[in-house]
C-alpha positions as a printed NumPy array, in Angstrom:
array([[  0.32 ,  -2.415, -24.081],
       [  2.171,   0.418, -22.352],
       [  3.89 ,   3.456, -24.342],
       [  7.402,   2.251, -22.705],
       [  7.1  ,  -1.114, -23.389],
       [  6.068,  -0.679, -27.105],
       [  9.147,   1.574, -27.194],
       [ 11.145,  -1.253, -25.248],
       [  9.982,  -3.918, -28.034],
       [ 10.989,  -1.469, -31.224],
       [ 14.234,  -0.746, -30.129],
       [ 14.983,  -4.465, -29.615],
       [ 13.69 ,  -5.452, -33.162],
       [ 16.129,  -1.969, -34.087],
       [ 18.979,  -3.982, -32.692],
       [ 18.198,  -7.122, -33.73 ],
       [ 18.252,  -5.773, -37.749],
       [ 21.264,  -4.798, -37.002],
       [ 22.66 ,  -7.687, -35.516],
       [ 21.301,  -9.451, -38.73 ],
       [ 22.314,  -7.31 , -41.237],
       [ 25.728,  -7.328, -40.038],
       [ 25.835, -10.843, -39.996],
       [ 24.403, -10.656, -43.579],
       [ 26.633,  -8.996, -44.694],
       [ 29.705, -10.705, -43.817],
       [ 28.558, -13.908, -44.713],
       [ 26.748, -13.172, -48.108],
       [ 29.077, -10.579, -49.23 ],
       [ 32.652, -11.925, -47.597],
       [ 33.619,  -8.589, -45.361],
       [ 35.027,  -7.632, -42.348],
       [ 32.394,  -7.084, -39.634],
       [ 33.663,  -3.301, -39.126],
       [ 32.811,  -2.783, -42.924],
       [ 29.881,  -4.505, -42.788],
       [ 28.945,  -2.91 , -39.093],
       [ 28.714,   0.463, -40.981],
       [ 27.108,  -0.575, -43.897],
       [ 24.572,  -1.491, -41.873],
       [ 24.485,   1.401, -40.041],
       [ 24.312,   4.206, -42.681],
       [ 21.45 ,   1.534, -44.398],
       [ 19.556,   2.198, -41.04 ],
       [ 19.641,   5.896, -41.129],
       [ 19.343,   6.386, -44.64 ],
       [ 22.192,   9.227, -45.041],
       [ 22.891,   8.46 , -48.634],
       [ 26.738,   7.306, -48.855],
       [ 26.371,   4.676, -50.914],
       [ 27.556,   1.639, -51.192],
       [ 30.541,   0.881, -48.854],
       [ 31.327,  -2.343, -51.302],
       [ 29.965,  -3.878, -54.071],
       [ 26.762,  -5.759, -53.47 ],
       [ 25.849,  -8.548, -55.722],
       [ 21.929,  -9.788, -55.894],
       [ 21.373, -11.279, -52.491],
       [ 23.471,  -8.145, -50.958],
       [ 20.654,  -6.152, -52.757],
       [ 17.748,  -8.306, -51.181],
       [ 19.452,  -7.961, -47.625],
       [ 19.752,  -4.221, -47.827],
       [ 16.409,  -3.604, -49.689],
       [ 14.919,  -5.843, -46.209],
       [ 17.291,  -3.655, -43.912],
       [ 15.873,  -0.33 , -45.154],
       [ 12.01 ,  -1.505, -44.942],
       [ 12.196,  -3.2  , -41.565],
       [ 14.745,  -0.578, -40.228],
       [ 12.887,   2.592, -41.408],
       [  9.611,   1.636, -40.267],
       [ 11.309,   0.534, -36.699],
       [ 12.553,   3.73 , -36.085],
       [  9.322,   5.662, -37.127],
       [  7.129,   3.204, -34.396],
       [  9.695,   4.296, -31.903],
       [ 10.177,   7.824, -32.415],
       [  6.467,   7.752, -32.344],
       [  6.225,   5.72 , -29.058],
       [  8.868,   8.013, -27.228],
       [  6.574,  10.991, -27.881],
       [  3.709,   8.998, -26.95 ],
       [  5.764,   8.33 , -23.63 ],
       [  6.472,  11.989, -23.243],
       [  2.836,  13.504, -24.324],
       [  1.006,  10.726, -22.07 ],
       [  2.495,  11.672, -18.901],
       [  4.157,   7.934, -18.555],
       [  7.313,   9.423, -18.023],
       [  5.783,  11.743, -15.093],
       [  4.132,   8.581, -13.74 ],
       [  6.969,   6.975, -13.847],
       [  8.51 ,   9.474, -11.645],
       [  5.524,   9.544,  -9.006],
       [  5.93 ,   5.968,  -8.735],
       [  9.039,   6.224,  -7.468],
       [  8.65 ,   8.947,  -5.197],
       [  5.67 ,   6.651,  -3.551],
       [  7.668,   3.899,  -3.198],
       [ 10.539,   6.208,  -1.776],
       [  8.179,   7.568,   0.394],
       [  6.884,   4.509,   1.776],
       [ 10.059,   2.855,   2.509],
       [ 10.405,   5.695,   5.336],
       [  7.445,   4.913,   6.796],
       [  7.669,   3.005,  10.609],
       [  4.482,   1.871,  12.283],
       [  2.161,   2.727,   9.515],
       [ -1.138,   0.592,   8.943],
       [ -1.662,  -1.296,   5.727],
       [ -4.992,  -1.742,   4.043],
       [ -5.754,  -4.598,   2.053],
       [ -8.658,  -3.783,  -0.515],
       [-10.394,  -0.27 ,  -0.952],
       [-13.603,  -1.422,  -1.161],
       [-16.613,   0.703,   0.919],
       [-14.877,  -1.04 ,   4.312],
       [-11.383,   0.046,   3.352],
       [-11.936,   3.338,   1.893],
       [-14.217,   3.869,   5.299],
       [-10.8  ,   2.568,   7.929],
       [ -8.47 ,   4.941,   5.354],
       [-10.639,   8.191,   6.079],
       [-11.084,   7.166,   9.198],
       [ -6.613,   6.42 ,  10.484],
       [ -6.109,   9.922,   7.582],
       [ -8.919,  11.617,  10.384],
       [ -6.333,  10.176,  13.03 ],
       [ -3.087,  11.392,  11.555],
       [ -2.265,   7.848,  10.978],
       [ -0.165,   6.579,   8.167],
       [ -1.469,   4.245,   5.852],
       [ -0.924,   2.24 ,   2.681],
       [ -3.349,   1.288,   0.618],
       [ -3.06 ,  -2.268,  -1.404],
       [ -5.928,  -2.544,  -4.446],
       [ -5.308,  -3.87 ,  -7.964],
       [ -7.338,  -1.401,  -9.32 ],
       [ -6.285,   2.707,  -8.446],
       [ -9.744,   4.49 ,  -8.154],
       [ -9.329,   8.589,  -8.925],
       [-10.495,   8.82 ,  -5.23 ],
       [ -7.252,   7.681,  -4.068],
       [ -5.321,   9.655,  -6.384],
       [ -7.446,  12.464,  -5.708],
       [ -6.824,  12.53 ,  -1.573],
       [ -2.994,  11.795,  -2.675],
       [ -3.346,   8.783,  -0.012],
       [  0.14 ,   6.086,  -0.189],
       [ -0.499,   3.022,  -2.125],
       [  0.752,   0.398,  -3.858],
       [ -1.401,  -1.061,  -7.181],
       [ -0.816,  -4.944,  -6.789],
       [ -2.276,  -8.089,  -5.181],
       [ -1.851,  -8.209,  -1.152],
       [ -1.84 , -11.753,  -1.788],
       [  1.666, -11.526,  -3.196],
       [  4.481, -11.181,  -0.595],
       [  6.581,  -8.77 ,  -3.05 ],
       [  3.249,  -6.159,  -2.67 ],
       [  3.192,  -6.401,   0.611],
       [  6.697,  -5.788,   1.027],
       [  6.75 ,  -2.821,  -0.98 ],
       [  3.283,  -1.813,   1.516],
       [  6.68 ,  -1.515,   3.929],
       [  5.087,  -4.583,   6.037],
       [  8.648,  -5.429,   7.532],
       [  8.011,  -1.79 ,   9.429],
       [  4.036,  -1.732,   9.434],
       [  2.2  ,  -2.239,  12.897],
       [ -0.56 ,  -3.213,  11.742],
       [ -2.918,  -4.599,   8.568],
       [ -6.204,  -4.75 ,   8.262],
       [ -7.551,  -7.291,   5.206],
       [-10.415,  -6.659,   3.839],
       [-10.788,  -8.287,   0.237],
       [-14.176,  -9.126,  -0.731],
       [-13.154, -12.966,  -0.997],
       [-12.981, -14.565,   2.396],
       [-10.646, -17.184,   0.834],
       [ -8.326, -13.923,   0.29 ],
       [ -8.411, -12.652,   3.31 ],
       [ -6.865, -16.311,   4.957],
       [ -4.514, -16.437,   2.44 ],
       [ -3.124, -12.373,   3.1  ],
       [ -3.309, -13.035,   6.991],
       [ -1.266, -15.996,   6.686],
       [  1.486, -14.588,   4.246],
       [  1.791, -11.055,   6.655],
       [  1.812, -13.128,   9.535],
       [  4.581, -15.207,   8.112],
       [  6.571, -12.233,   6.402],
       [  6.029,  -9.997,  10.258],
       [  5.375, -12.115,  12.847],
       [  4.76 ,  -8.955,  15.235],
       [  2.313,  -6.963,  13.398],
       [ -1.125,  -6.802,  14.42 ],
       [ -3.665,  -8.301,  11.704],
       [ -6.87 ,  -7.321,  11.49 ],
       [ -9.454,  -9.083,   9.37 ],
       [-13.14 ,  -9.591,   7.732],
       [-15.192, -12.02 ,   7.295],
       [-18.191, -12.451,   4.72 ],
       [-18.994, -15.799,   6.36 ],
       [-18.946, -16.699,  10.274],
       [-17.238, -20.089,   9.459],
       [-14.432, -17.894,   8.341],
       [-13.552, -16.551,  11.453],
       [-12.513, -19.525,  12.901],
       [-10.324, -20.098,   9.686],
       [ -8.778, -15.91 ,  10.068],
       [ -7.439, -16.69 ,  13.874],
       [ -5.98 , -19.659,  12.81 ],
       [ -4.045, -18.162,  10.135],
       [ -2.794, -15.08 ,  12.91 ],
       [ -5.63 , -12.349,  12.84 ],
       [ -6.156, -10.887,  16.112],
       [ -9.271,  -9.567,  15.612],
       [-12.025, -10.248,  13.032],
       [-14.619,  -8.35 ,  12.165],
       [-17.765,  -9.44 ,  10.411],
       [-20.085,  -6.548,   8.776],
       [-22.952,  -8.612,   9.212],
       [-22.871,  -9.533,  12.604],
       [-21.831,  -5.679,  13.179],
       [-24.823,  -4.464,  11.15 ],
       [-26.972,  -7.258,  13.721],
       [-26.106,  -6.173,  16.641],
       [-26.355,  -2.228,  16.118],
       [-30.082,  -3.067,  14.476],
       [-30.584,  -4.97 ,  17.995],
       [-29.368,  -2.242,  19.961],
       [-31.398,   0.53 ,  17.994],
       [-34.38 ,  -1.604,  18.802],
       [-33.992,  -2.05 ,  22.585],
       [-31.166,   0.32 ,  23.779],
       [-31.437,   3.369,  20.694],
       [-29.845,   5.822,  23.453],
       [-27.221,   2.957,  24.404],
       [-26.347,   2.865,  20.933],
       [-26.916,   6.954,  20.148],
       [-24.336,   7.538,  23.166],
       [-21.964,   4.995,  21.609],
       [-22.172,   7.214,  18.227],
       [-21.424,  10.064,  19.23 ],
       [-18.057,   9.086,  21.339],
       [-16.824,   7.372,  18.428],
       [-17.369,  10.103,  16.297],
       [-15.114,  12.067,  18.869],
       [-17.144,  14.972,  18.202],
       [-18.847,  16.172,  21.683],
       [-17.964,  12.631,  23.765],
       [-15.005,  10.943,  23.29 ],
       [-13.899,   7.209,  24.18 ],
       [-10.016,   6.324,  24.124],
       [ -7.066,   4.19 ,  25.174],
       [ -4.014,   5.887,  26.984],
       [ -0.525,   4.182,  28.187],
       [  0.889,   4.398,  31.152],
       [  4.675,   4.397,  30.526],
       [  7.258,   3.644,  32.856],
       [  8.655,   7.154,  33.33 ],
       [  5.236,   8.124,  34.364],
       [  4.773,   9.928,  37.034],
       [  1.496,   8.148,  38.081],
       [  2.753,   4.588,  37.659],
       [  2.326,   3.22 ,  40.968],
       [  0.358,   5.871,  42.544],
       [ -3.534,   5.035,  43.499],
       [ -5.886,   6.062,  40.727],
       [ -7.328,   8.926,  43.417],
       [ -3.902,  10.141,  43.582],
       [ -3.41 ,  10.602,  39.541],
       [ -5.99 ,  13.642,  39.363],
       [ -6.518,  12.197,  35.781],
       [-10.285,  13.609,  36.089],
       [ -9.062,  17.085,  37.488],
       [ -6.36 ,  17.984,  35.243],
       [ -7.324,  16.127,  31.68 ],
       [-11.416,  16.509,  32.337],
       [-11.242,  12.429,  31.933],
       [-12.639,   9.276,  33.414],
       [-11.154,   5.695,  33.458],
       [-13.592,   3.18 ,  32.992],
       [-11.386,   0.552,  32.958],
       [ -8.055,  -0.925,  33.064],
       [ -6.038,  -3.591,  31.141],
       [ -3.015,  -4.633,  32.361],
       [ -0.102,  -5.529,  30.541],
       [ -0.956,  -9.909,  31.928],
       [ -4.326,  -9.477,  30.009],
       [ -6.488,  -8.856,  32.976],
       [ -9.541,  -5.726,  32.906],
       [-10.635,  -3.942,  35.527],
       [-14.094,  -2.113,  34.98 ],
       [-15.095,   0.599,  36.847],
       [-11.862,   0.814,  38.799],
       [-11.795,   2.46 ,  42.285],
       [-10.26 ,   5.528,  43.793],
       [ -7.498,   2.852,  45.325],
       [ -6.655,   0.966,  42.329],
       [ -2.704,   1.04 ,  41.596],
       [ -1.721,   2.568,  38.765],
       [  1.134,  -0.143,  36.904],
       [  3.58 ,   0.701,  33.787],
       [  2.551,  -0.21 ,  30.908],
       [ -1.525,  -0.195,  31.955],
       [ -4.164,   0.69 ,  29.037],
       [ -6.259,   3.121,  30.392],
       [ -9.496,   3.091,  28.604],
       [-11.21 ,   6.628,  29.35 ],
       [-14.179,   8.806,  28.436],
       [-14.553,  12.674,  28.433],
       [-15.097,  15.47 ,  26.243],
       [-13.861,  15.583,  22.775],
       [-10.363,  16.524,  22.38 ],
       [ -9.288,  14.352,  25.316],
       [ -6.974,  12.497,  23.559],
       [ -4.55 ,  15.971,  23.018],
       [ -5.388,  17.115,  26.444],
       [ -3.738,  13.52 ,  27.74 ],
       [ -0.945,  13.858,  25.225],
       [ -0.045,  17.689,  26.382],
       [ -0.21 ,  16.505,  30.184],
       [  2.387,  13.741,  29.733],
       [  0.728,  11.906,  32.573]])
């Protein structure tokens, strides 16, 4: 039990004596309740005045019970509030609060569910990205304290967590509790609390992804069939798969998505026309527009819409080179 609620639970039984030995005293002894209020009262502290009015043998008994119950109340809780104080619950206290203040501001910020070795992996990665995150886990490892990442310690099963994860303003959540069963039930309670966010999910099983779009994930990932597929590729296509490495690490080849908005001043122009590879050093190898249809390997003639995902490749950096343009 906590510092602050042991201190909660002495000062209640504090009260309560004296809500009983006021009582007692009125009824056993016949006075008024302001009379026997303070007799009660200067019991409690032990100041020494005396008797206020003449106690017969049950009077006695009442005040004898007052002064052993009462006296040994106060010590616990003089003794839990500097337990409260020395402990640092007081400055945790404090920190919770500023989290929670802190995450309330947040808008468009990613929520992970679990900070296992997948979700401690996508939190380094989106803190890598500048992206803001919260982090849901029942238990808080030192690691998280220790990188000072925003998090809430609770079960992303329960709606009130994952409102306080600031879900309402999240755009996106990515589940990945080490029960599949889990990860249904937190997909289905995000998707019902923000029906716009995008939900990301694992799977242990592969009858569970079935199950995860169901219940609103837009993607699922399984580590297993991940894991498959790159031990495939290593086998047949290891420079494929090298290649693929080293633009997701970003570090000398880079792969990402960029938006054409509708102020752009290449929406509607031919993709020859853009000079996307002369003045960003990038090159679009494909297109999704905003109806769902991909276009690999456009050509020089392909028009340029609002609202178009450009998926391009180039050297690392890219992404800030894009963002400086404002192409």
């Amino acid at each position: 039990m906590s510092p602050r609620r042991r201190l909660f639970i002495s000062i209640s039984v504090l009260l309560l004596v004296q809500m009983i030995g006021t009582a007692g005293y009125m009824v056993l002894e016949d006075q008024p309740f302001l009379a026997s209020l303070y007799m009660t009262i200067i019991t409690l502290s032990t100041v020494g005045y005396g008797e206020v009015f003449p106690l017969d043998d049950s009077g006695r008994i009442l005040t004898i019970g007052i002064i052993i119950i009462g006296y040994s109340t106060v010590a616990i809780s003089i003794a839990n509030l500097v337990s409260l104080i020395v402990g640092g619950e007081l400055r945790s206290h404090r920190e919770r609060l500023r989290m929670k203040d802190r995450i309330a501001k947040l808008r468009g910020h990613t929520i992970i569910c679990g900070y296992g070795r997948m979700g401690s992996n996508i939190a380094l990665g989106l803190a890598r990205e500048n992206v803001d995150c919260v982090v849901i886990d029942c238990k808080m490892s030192d690691e998280i304290e220790e990188r000072g990442m925003l998090h809430v310690q609770g079960d992303a099963t329960d709606d009130y967590d994952l409102e306080e994860a600031g879900i309402q303003h999240a755009s996106a959540l990515v589940t990945c509790l080490n029960s599949d069963a889990d990860n249904v039930y937190v997909t289905l309670t995000a998707r019902g609390l923000c029906p716009s966010i995008k939900i990301i999910a694992r799977a242990e099983q592969q009858s569970t992804e079935a199950k995860l779009k169901r219940a609103g994930a837009d993607s699922v990932i399984s580590p297993q069939t991940i894991g498959a597929n790159k031990a495939v590729g290593l086998l047949q296509r290891p420079h494929v798969v090298d290649f693929a490495d080293m633009a997701d690490r970003g570090v000398d080849i880079e792969i990402a998505q960029y938006q054409i908005d509708a102020n752009s001043p290449i929406a509607g122009k031919p993709l020859k026309d853009s000079n996307i590879r002369e003045r960003a050093d990038v090159m679009v190898v494909a297109i999704k527009r905003p109806d769902g249809q991909q276009v690999f390997g456009p050509g020089p003639h392909e028009i340029l819409q609002a609202n178009d995902q450009l998926v391009v490749i180039g050297r690392g950096g890219m992404s800030e080179r894009l963002e400086r343009l404002n192409i």
